[in-house]
N, C-alpha and C positions, 0 to 999 in steps of 0.2 A: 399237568402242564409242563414244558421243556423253553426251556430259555439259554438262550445264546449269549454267555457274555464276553461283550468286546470291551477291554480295557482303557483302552486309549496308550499312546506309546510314553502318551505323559505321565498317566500314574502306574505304568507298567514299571518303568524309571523313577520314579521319583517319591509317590503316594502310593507303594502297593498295599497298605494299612486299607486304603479304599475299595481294592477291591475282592480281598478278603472278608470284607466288613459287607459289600452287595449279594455274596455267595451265603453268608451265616445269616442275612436277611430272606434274602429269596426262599432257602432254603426252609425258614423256620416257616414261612408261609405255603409253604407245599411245595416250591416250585422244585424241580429238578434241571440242576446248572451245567450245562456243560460249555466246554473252555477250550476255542482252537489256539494249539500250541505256536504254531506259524501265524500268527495274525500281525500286522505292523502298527502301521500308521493309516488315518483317514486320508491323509496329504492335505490337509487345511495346511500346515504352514507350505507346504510347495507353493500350491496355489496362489495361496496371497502374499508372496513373494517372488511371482512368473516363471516357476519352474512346471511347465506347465506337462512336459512329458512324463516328470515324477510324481507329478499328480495324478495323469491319466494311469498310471503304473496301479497307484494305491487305489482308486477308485477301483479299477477293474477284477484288483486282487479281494476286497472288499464284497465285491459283490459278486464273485465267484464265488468266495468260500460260505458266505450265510447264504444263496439262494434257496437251500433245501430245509432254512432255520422255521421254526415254528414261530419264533420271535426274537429278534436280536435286542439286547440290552445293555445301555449306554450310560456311565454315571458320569458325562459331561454335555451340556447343553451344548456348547462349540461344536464338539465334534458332529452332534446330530446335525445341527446346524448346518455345518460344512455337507453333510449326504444330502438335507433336503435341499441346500438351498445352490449348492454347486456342482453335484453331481450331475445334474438331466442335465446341464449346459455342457459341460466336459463330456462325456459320453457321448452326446448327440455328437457334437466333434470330432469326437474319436471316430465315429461312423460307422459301428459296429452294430450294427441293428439287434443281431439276436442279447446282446451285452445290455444291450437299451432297456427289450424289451423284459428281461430279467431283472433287471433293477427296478422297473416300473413295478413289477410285481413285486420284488424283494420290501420296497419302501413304505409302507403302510404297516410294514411287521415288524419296522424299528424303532424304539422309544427308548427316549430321556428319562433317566430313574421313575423321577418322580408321575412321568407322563404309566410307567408298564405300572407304578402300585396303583392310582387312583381311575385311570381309564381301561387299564387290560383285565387286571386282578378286582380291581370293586372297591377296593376297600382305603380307608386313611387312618383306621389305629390299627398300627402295626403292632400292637404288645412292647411299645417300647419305654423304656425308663433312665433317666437322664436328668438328674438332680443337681443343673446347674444354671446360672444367669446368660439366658444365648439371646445373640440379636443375628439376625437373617441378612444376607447382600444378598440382591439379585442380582445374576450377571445380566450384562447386556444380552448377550445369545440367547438364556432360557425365558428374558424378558421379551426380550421385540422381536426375536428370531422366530422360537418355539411360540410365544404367546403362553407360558406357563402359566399366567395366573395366580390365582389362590390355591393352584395344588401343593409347593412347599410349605404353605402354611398351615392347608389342612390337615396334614401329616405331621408338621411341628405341633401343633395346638393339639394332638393326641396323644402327646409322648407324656408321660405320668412323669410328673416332679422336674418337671421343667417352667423354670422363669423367663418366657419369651418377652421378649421386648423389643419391640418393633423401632425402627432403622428411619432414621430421617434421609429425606432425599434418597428414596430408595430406588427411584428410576432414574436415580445419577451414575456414571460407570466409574471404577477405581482407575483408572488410567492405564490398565496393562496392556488390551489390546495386540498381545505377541509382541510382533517387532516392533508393533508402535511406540511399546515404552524405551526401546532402545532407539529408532530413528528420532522420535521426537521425545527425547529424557525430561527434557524442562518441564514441556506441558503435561506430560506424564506424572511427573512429581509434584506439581500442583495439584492436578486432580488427588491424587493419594494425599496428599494434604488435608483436603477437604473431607474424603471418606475416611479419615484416620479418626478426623474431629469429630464424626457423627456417631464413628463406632464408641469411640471414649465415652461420651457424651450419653452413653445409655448405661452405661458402669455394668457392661457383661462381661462374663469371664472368658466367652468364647463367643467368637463370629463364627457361625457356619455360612454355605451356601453348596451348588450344586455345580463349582468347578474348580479343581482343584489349582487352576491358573490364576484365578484372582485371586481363592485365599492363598497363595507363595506371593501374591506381591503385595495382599495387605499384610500378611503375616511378619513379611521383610519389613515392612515400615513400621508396625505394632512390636515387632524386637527391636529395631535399631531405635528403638526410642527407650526402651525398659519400661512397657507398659504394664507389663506383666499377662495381656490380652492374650490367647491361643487362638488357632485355627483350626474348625473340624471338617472335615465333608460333613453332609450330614448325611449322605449312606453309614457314616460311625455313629451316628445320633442312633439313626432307626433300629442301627442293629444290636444298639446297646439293650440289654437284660438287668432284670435287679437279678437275678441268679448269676447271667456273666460279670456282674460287678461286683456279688459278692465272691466266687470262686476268686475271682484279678483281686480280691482285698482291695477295692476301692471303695 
């Protein structure tokens, strides 16, 4: 099996730990990774900031380059988000029938981490091992968007020497929302207020989830306080080993 992975321009910049960490997963599982060097942005922030032609720009570039993908693979709910749920609209727009019709095909063969191990691949014990206190955020997108479900948790709940502990108000959102936390900062920082409380509140050593955007703005409110809390994807969960833990001397 061949798998497509598209980074996202966020953790390409920012979190590329994640997606090193999705390659030495896939990989341990059979898959075989490959990785287009020219790949951008989804244009989710174009979009939901009315830049609507750089939108069309990234959608079409997008679905040019994986057309011929066996399966493209995504470690952020948003972004998928943004292809399923924005894409047929812009496109249709853009008026390019044969671009339509290619994306219509292309989209059934793109998934959400979590969605290509438990739905594509079969399986929810990845071999993985991670001998720490983690509590889960769902983000909004892989919540209401995707409808993820209990796939991150079937896959947490198999990782050997891990202390899950389950998240109050877990179909609450951390207030990031892109530009929301920056147009509306107030109500942004209340809501983080709230999810900071709940993460505390489970005494984990680490919050995961499956976007690397919410854990940088709970992560931002969990340092500026000296909690001593971490942020992981948990594509670094699954891909973690008691062998690659013991070789890192962790």
């Amino acid at each position: 099996m061949r798998a497509s992975l598209f980074i996202t321009c966020y953790n390409d910049t920012l979190f590329p730990e994640t997606g090193r960490a999705v390659v030495r997963l896939l990989e341990r599982l059979g898959v075989s990774v490959d990785f287009h060097p020219k790949q951008t942005c989804c244009g989710q922030m174009h979009a939901n900031t009315g830049f609507r032609s750089e939108a069309f720009e990234q959608a079409s570039r997008f679905v040019r380059m994986y057309q011929d993908a066996e399966s493209v693979v995504i470690p952020s709910s948003s972004c998928v988000a943004m292809i399923r749920d924005q894409y047929p609209e812009l496109l249709h727009e853009l008026g390019n029938v044969k671009l339509y019709e290619q994306f219509t095909s292309l989209l059934p063969r793109v998934y959400e981490l979590s969605e290509f191990l438990v739905d594509k691949l079969g399986v929810d014990d990845v071999g993985a091992y991670f001998p720490h206190r983690v509590t889960y955020h769902a983000s909004c997108h892989g919540l209401r968007g995707l409808h993820l479900g209990e796939k991150p948790m079937r896959l947490l709940n198999k990782v050997k020497g891990i202390d899950l502990v389950p998240l109050e108000n877990l179909d609450r959102c951390c207030g990031f929302g892109g530009t929301f936390s920056i147009k509306n900062a107030e109500v942004s920082s209340a809501m983080m207020a709230y999810k900071v409380r709940d993460v505390l509140t489970t005494r984990a050593e680490y919050c995961t989830a499956l976007d690397n955007s919410c854990l940088m703005h709970i992560g931002g409110a969990l340092h500026r306080q000296f909690t001593g809390v971490r942020t992981i994807h948990m594509a670094q969960i699954l891909a973690s080993t008691e062998i690659a833990r013991a070789e890192e001397g962790a």
